[in-house]
N, CA, C and O of each residue as an XYZ file, in Angstrom:
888
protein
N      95.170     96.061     80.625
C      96.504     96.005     81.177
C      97.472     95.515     80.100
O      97.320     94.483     79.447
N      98.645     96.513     79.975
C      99.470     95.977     78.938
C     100.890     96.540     79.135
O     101.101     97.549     79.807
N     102.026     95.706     78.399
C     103.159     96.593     78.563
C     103.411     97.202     77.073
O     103.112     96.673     76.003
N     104.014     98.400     77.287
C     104.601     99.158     76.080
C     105.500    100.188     76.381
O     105.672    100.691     77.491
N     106.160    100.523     75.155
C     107.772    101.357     75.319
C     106.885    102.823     75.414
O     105.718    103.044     75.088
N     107.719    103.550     75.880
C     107.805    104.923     76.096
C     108.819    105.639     75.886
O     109.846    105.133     76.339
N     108.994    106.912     75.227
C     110.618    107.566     74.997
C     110.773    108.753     76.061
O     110.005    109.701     75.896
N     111.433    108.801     76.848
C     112.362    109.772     77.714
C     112.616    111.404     76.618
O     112.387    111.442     75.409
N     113.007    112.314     77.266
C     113.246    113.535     77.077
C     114.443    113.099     76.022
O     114.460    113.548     74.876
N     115.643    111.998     76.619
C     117.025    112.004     76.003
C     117.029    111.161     74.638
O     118.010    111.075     73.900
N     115.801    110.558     74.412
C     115.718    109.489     73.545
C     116.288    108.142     74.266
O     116.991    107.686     73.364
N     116.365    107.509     75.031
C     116.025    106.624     76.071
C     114.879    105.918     75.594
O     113.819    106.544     75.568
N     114.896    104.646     75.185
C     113.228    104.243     75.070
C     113.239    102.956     76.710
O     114.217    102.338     77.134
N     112.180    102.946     77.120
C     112.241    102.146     78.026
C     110.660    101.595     78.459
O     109.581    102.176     78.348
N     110.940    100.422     78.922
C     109.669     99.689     79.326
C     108.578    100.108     80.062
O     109.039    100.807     80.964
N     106.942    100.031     80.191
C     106.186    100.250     81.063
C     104.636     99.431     81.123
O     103.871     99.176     80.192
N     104.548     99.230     82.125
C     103.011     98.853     82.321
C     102.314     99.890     82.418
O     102.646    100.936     82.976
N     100.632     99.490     81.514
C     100.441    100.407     81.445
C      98.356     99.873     82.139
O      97.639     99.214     81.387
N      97.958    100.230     83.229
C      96.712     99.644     83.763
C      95.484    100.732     83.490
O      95.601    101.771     84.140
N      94.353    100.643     82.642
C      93.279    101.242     81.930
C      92.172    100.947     83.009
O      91.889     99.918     83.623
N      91.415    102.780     83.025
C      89.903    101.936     84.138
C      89.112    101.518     83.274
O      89.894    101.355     82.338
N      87.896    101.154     82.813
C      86.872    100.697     82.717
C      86.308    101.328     81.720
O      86.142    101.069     80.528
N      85.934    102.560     82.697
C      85.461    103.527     82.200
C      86.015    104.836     81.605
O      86.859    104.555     80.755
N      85.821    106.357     81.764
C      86.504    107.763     81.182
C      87.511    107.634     82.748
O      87.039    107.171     83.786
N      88.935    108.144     82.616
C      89.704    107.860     83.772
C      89.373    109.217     84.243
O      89.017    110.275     83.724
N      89.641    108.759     85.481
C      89.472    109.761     86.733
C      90.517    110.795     87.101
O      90.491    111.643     87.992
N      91.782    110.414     85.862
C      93.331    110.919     86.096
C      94.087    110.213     85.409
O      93.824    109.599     84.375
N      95.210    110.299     86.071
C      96.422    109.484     85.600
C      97.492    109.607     86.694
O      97.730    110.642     87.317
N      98.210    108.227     86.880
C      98.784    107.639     88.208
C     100.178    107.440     87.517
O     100.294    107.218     86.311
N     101.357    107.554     88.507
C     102.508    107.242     87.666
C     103.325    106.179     89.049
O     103.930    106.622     90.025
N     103.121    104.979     88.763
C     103.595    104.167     90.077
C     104.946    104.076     89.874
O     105.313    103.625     88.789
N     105.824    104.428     90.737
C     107.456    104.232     91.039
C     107.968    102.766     91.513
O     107.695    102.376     92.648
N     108.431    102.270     90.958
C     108.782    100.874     91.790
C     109.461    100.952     92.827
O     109.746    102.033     93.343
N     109.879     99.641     93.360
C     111.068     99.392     94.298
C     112.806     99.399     93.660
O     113.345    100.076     92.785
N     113.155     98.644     94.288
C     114.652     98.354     93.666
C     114.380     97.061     92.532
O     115.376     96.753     91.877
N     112.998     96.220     92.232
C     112.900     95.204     92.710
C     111.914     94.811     91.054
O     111.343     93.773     90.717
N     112.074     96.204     90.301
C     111.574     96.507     89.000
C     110.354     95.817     88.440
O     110.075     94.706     88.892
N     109.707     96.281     87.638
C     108.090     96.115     87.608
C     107.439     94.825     87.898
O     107.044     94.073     87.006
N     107.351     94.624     88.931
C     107.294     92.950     89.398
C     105.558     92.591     89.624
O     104.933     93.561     89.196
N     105.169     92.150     89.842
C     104.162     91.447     90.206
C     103.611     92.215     91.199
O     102.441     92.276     90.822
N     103.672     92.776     92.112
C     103.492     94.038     93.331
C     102.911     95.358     92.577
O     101.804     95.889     92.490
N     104.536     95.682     91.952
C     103.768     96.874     91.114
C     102.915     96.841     90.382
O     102.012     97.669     90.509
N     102.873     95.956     89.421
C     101.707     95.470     88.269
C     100.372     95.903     88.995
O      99.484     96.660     88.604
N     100.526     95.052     90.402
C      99.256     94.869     91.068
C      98.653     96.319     91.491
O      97.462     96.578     91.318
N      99.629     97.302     92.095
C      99.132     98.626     92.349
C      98.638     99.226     91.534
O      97.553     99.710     91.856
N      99.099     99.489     90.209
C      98.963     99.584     88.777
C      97.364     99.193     88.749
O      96.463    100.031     88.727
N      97.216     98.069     88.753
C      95.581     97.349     88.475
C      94.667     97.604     89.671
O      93.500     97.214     89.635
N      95.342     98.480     91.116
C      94.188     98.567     91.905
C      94.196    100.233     91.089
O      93.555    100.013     90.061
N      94.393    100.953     91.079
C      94.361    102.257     90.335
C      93.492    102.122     89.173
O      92.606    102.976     89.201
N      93.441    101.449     88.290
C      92.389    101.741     87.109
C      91.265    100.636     87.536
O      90.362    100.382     86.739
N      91.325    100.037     88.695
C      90.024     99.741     89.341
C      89.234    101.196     90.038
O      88.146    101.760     89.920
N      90.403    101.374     90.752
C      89.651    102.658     91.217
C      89.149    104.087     90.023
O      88.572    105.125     90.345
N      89.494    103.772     88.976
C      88.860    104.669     88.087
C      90.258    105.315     87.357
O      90.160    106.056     86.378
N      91.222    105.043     87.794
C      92.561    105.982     86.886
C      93.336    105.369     85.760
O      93.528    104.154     85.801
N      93.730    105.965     84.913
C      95.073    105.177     84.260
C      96.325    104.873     85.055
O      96.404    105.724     85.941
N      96.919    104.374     85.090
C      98.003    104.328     85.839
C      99.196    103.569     85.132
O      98.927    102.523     84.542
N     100.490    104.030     85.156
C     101.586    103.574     84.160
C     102.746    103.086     85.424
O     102.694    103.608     86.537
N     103.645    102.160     85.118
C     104.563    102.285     85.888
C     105.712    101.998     85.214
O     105.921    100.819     84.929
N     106.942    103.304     84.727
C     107.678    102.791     84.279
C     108.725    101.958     84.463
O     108.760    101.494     85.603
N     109.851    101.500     83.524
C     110.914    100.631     84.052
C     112.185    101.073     84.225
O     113.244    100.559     83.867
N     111.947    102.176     84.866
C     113.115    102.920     85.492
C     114.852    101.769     85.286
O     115.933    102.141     84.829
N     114.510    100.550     85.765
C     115.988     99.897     85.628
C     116.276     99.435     84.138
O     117.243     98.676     84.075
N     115.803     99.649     83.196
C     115.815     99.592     81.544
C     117.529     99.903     81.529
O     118.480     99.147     81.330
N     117.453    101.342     81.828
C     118.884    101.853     81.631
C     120.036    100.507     81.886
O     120.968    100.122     81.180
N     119.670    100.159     82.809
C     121.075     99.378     83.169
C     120.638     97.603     82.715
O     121.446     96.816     82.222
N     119.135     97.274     83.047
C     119.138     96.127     82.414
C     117.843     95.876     82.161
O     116.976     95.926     83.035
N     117.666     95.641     81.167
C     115.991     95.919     80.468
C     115.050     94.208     80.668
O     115.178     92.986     80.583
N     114.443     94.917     80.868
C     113.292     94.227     81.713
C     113.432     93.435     82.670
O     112.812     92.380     82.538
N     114.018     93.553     83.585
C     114.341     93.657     85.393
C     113.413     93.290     85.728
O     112.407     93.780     85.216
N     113.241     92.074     86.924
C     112.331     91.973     87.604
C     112.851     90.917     88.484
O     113.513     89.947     88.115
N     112.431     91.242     89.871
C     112.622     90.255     90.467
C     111.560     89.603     91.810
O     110.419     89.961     91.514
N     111.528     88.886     92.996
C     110.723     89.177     93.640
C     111.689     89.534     95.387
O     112.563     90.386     95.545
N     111.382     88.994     95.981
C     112.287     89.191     97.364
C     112.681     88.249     98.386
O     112.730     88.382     99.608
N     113.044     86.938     97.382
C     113.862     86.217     98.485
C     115.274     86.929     98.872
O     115.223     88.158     98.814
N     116.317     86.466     99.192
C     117.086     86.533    100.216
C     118.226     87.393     98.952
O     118.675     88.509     99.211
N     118.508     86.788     97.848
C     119.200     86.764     96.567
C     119.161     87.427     96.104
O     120.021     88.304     96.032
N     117.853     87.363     95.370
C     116.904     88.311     94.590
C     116.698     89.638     95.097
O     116.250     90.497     94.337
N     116.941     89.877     96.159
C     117.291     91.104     96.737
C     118.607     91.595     96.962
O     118.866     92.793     97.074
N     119.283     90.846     97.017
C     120.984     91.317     96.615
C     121.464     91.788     95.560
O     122.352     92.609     95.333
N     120.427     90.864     94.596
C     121.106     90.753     92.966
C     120.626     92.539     92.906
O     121.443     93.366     92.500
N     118.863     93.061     93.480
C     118.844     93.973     93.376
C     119.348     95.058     94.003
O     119.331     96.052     93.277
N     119.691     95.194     94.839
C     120.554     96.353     95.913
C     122.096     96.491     94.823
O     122.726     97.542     94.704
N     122.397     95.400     94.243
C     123.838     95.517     93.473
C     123.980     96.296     92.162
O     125.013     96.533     91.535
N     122.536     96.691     91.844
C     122.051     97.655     90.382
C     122.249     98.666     90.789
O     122.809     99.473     90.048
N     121.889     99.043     92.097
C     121.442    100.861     92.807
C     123.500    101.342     92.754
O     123.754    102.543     92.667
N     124.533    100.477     92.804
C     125.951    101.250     92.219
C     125.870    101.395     91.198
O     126.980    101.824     90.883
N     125.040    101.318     89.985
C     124.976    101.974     88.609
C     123.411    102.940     88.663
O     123.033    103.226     87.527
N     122.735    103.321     89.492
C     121.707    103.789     89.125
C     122.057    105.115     89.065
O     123.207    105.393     89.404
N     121.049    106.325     88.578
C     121.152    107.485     88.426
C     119.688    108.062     88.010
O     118.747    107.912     87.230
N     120.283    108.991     89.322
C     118.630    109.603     89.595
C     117.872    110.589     88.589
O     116.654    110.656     88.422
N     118.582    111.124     88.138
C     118.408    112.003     87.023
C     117.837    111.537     86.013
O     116.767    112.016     85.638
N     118.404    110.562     85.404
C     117.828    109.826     84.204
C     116.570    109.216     84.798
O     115.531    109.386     84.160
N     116.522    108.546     85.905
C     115.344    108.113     86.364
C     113.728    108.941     86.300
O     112.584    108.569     86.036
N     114.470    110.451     86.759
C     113.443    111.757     86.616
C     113.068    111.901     85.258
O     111.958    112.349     84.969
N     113.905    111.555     84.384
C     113.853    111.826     82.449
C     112.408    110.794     82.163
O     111.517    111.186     81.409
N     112.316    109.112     83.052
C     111.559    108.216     82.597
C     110.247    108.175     83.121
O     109.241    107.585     82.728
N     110.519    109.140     84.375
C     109.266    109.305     85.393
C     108.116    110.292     84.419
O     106.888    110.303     84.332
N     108.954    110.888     83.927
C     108.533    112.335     83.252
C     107.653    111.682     82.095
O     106.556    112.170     81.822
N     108.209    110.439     81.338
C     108.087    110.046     79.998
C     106.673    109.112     79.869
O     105.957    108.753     78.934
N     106.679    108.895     81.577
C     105.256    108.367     82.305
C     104.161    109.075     82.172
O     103.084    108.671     81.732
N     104.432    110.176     82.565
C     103.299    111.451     83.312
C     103.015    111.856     81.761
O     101.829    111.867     81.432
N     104.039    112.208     80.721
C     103.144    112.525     79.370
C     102.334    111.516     78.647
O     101.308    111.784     78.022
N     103.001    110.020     78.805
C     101.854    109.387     78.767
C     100.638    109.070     79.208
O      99.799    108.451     78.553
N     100.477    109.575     80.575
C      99.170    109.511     81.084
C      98.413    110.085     80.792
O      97.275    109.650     80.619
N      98.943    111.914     80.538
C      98.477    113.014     80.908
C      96.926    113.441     79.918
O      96.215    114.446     79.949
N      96.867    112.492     79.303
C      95.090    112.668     78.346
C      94.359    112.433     79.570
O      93.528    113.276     79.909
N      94.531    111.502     80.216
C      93.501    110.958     81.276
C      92.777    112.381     82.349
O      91.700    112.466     82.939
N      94.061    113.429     82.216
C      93.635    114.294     83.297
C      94.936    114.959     84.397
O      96.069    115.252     84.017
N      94.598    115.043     85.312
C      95.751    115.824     86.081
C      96.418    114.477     86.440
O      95.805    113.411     86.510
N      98.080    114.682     86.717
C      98.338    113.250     87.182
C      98.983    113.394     88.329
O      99.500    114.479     88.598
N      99.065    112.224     89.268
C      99.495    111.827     90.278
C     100.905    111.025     90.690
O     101.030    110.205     89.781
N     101.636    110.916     91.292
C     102.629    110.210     91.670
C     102.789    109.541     92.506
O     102.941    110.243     93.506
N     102.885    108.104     92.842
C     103.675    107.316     94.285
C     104.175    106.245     93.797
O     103.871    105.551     92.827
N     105.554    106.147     95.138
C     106.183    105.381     94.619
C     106.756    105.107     96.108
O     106.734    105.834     97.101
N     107.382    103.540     95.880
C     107.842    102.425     97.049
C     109.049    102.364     97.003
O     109.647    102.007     95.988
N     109.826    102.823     98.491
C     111.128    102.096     98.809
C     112.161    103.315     97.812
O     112.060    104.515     98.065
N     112.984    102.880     96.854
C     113.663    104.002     96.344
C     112.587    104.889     95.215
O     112.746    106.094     95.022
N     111.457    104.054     94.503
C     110.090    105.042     94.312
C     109.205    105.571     94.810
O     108.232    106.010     94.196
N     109.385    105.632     96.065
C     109.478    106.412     97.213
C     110.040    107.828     97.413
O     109.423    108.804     97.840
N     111.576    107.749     96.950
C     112.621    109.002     97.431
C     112.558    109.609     95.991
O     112.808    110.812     95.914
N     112.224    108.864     94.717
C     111.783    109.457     93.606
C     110.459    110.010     93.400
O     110.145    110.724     92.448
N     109.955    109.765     94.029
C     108.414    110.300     94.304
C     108.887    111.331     95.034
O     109.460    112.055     94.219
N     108.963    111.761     96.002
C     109.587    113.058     96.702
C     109.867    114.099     95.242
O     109.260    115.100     94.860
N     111.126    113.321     94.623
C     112.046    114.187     93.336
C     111.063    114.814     92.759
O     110.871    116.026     92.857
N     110.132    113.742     91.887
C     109.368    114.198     91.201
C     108.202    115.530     91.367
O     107.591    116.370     90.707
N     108.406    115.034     92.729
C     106.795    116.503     93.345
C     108.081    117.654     93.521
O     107.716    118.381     94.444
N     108.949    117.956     93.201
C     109.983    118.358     93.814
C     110.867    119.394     92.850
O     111.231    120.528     93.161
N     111.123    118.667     91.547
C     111.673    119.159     90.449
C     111.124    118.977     89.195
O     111.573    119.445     88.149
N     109.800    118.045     89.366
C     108.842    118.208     87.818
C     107.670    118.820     87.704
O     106.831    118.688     88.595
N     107.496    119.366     86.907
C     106.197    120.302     86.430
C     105.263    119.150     85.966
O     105.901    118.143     85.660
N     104.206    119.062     85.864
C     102.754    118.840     86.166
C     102.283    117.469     86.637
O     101.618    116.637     86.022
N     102.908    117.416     88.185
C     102.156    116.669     88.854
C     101.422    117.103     89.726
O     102.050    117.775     90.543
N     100.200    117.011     89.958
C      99.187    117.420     91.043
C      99.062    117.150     92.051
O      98.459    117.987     92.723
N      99.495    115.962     92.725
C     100.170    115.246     94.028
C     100.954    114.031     93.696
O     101.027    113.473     92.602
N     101.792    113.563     95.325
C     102.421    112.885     95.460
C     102.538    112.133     96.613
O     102.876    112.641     97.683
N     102.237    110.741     96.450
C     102.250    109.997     97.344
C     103.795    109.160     97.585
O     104.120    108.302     96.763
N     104.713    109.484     98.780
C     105.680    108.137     99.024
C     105.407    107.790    100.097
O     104.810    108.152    101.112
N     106.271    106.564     99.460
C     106.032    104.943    100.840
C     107.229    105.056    101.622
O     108.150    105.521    100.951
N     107.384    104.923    102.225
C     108.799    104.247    103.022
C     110.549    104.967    101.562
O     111.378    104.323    100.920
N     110.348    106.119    101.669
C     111.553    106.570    101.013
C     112.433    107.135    101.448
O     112.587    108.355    101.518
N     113.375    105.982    101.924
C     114.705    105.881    102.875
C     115.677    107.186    102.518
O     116.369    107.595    103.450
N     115.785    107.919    101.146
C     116.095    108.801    100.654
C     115.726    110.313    100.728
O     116.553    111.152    100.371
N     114.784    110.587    101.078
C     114.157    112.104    101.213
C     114.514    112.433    101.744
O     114.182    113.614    101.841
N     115.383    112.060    102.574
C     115.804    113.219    104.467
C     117.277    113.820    103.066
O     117.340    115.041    102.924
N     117.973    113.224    102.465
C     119.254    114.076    101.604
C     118.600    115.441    100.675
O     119.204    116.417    100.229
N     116.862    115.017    100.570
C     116.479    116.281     99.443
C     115.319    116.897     99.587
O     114.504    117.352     98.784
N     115.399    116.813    101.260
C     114.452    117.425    102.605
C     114.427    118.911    102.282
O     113.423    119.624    102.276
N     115.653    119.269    102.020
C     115.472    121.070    101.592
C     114.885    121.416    100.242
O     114.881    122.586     99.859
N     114.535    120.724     99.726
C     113.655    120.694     98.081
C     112.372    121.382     98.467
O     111.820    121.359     99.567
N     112.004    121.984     97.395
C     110.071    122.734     97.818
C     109.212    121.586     96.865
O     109.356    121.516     95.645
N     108.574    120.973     97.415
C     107.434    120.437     96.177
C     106.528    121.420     95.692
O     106.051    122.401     96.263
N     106.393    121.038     94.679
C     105.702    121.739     94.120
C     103.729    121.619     94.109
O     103.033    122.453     93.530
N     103.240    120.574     94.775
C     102.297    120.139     94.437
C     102.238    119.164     95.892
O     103.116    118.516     96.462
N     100.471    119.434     96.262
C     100.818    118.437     97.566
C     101.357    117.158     97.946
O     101.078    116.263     97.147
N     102.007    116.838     98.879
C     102.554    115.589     99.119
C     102.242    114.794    100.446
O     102.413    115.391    101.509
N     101.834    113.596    100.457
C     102.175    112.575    101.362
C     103.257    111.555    101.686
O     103.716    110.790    100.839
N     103.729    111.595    103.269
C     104.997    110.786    103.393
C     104.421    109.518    104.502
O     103.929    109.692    105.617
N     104.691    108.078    103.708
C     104.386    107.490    104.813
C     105.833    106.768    105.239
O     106.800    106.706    104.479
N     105.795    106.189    106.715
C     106.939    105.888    106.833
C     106.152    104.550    107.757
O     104.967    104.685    108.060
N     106.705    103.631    108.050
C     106.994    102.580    109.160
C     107.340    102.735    110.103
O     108.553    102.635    109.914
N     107.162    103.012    111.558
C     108.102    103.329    112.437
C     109.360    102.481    113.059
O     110.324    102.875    113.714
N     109.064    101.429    112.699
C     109.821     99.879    113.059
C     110.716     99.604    111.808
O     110.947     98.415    111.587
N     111.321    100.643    110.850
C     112.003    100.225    109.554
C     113.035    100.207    110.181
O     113.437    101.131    110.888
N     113.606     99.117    109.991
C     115.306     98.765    109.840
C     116.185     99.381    108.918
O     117.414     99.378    108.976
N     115.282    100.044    107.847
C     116.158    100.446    106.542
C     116.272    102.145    106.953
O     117.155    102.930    106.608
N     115.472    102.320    107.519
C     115.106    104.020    107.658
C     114.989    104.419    109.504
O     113.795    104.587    109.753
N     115.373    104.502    110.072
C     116.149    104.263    111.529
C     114.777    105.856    111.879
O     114.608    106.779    111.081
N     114.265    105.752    112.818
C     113.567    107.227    113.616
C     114.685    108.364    113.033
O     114.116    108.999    112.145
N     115.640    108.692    113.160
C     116.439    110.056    112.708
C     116.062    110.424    111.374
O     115.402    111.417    111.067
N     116.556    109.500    110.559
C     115.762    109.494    109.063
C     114.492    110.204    108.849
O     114.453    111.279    108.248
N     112.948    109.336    109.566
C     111.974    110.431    109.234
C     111.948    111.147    109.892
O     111.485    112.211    109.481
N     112.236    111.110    110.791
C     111.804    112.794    111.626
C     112.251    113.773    111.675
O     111.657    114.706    112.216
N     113.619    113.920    111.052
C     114.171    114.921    110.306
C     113.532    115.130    108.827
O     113.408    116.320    108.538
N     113.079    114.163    107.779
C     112.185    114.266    107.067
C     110.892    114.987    107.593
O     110.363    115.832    106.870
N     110.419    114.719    108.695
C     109.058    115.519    109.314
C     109.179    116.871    110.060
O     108.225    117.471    110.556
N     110.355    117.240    110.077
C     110.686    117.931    111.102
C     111.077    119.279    109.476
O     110.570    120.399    109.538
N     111.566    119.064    108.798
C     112.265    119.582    107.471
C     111.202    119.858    106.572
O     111.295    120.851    105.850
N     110.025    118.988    106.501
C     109.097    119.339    105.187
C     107.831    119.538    106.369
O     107.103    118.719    106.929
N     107.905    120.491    106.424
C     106.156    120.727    106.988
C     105.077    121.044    106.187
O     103.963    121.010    106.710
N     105.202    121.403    104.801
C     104.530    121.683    103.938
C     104.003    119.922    103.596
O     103.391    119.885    102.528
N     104.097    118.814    104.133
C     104.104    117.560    103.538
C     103.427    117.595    104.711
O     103.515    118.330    105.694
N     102.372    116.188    104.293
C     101.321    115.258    105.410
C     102.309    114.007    105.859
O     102.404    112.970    105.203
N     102.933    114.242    106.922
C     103.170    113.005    107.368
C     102.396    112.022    108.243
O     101.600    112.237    109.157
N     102.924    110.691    107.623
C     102.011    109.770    108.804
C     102.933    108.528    109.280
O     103.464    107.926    108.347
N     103.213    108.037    110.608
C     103.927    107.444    110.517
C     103.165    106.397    111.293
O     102.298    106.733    112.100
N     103.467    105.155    111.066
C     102.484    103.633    111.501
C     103.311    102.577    112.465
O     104.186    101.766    112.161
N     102.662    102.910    113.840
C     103.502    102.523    114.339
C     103.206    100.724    114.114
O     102.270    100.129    113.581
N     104.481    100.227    114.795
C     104.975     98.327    114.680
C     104.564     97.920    113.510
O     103.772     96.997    113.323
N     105.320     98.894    112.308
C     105.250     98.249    111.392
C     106.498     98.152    110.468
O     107.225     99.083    110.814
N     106.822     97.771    109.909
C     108.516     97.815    109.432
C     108.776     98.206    107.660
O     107.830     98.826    107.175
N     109.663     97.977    106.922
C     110.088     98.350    105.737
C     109.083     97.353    104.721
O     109.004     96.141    104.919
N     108.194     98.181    103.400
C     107.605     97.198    103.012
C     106.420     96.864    103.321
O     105.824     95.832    103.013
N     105.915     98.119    104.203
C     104.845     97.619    104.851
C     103.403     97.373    103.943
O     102.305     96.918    104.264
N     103.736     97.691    103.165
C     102.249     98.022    101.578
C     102.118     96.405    101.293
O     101.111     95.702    101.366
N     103.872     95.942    100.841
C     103.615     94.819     99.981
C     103.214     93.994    100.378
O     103.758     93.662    101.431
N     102.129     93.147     99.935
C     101.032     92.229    100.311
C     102.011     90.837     99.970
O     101.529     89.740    100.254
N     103.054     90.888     99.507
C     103.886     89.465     98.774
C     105.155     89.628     99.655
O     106.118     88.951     99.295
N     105.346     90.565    100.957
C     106.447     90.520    101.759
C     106.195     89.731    103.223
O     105.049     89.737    103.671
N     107.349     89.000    104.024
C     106.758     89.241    105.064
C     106.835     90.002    106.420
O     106.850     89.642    107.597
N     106.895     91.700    105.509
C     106.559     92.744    106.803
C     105.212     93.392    106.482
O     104.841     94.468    106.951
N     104.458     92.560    105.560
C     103.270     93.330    105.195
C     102.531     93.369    106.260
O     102.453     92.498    107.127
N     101.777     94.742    106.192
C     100.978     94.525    107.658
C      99.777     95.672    107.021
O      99.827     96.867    106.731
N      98.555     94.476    106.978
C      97.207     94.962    106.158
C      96.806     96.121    106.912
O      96.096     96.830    106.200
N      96.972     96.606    108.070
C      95.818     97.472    108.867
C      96.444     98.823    108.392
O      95.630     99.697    108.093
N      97.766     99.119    108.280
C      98.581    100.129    107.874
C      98.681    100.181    106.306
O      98.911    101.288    105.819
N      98.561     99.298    105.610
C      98.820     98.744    104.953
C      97.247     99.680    103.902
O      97.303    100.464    102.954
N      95.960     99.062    104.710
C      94.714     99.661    104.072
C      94.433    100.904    104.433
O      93.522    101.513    103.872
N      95.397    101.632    105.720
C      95.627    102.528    106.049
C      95.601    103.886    105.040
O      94.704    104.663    104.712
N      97.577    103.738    104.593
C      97.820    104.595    103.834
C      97.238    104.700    102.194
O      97.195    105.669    101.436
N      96.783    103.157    101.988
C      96.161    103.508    100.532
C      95.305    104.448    100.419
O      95.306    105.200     99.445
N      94.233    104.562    101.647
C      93.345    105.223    101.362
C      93.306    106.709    101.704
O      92.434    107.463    101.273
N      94.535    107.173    102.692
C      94.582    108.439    102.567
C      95.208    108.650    101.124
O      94.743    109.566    100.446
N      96.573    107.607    100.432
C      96.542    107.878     99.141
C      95.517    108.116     98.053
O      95.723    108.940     97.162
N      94.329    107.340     98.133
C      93.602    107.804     97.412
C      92.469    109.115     97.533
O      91.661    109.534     96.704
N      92.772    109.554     98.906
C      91.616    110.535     98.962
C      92.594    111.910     98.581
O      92.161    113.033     98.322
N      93.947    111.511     98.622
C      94.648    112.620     97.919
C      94.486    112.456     97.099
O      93.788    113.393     96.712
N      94.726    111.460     95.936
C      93.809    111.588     94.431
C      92.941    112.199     94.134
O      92.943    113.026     93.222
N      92.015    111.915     94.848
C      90.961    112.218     94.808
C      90.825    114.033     94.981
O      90.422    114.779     94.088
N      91.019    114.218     95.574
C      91.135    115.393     95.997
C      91.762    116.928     94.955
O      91.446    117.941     94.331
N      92.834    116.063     95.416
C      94.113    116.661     94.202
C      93.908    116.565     92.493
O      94.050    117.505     91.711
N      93.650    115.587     92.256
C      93.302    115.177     90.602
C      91.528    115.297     90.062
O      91.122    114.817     89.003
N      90.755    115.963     90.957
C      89.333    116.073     90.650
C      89.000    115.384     89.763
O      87.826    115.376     89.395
């Protein structure tokens, strides 16, 4: 497990963790963060992935605006982050996602998921980039605006049914719009439901979707 720079399409250099299996990888994983930038959460997804046998990178998408970002999710610390997303830009974000996936891509076919707004970039990515093999999002309050997009490569959508951030209209027009996508939605569970360091984490959903995430790995990335 280590961090190191990576260069973007634009010449952009920007931050990433980068989590190694053991053994010959099984693939290559490209984890999307939150708003909430490579924190301790992601790291951790990162390190269950090259447990499970993959490389897995997660870049630092918020570089652009303030390099090496991180925060966790008290009350603040979540303001300070929601107040970055009026300078963010999705595009460039797609440039760093991209700058991920060629770094992985020795390992094998690669994969995508991502939480919360790496989530609705996870969508993008299966969506408008060439060689990802699947795509896993979490709770991406964003996909119902780029619901008419074709992925290119299979995808999973999980949602919360109890999100405050993402209201029933949200996914189910997301479910109702992408039928080519596996949806799953968990009920009494709310925004966040993955993170094990929140408190809407909720383990049963929680060990739920990892593991249909990983049997799409699995599946998808042979």
């Amino acid at each position: 497990m280590k961090t190191l720079t990576i260069s973007a399409l634009d010449g952009f250099q920007l931050g990433a963790y980068l989590a190694e299996p053991a053994g010959e990888p099984l693939g290559g994983i490209v984890v999307v963060q939150e708003i909430f930038g490579v924190n301790a959460h992601i790291r951790s997804i990162c390190d269950r992935f090259a447990e499970a046998g993959y490389m897995a990178i997660a870049p630092a998408i918020f570089d652009r605006m303030t390099p090496g970002f991180e925060v966790g999710y008290a009350p603040k610390e979540i303001e300070h982050a929601k107040g970055l997303m009026q300078e963010f830009d999705i595009k460039s974000s797609l440039l760093d996602i991209e700058a991920a996936r060629t770094r992985v891509c020795a390992a094998g076919n690669v994969g995508v998921v991502g939480f919360c707004l790496g989530g609705s970039l996870t969508w993008l990515a299966a969506t408008r980039l060439d060689g990802f093999s699947a795509a896993s999002s979490f709770y991406g309050g964003m996909v119902n605006q780029f619901s008419s997009e074709t992925p290119r490569c299979p995808v999973q959508l999980h949602y919360g049914a109890d999100d405050a951030s993402i209201p029933a209209e949200n996914y189910l027009s997301v479910r109702n719009q992408c039928p080519e996508a596996a949806f799953y939605l968990y009920e009494n569970v709310g925004h966040g439901f993955n993170c094990d360091q929140r408190g809407s984490y909720a383990p049963e959903a929680a060990a739920l979707a990892w593991d249909r995430t990983l049997q799409l790995f699995e599946s998808a990335l042979g």
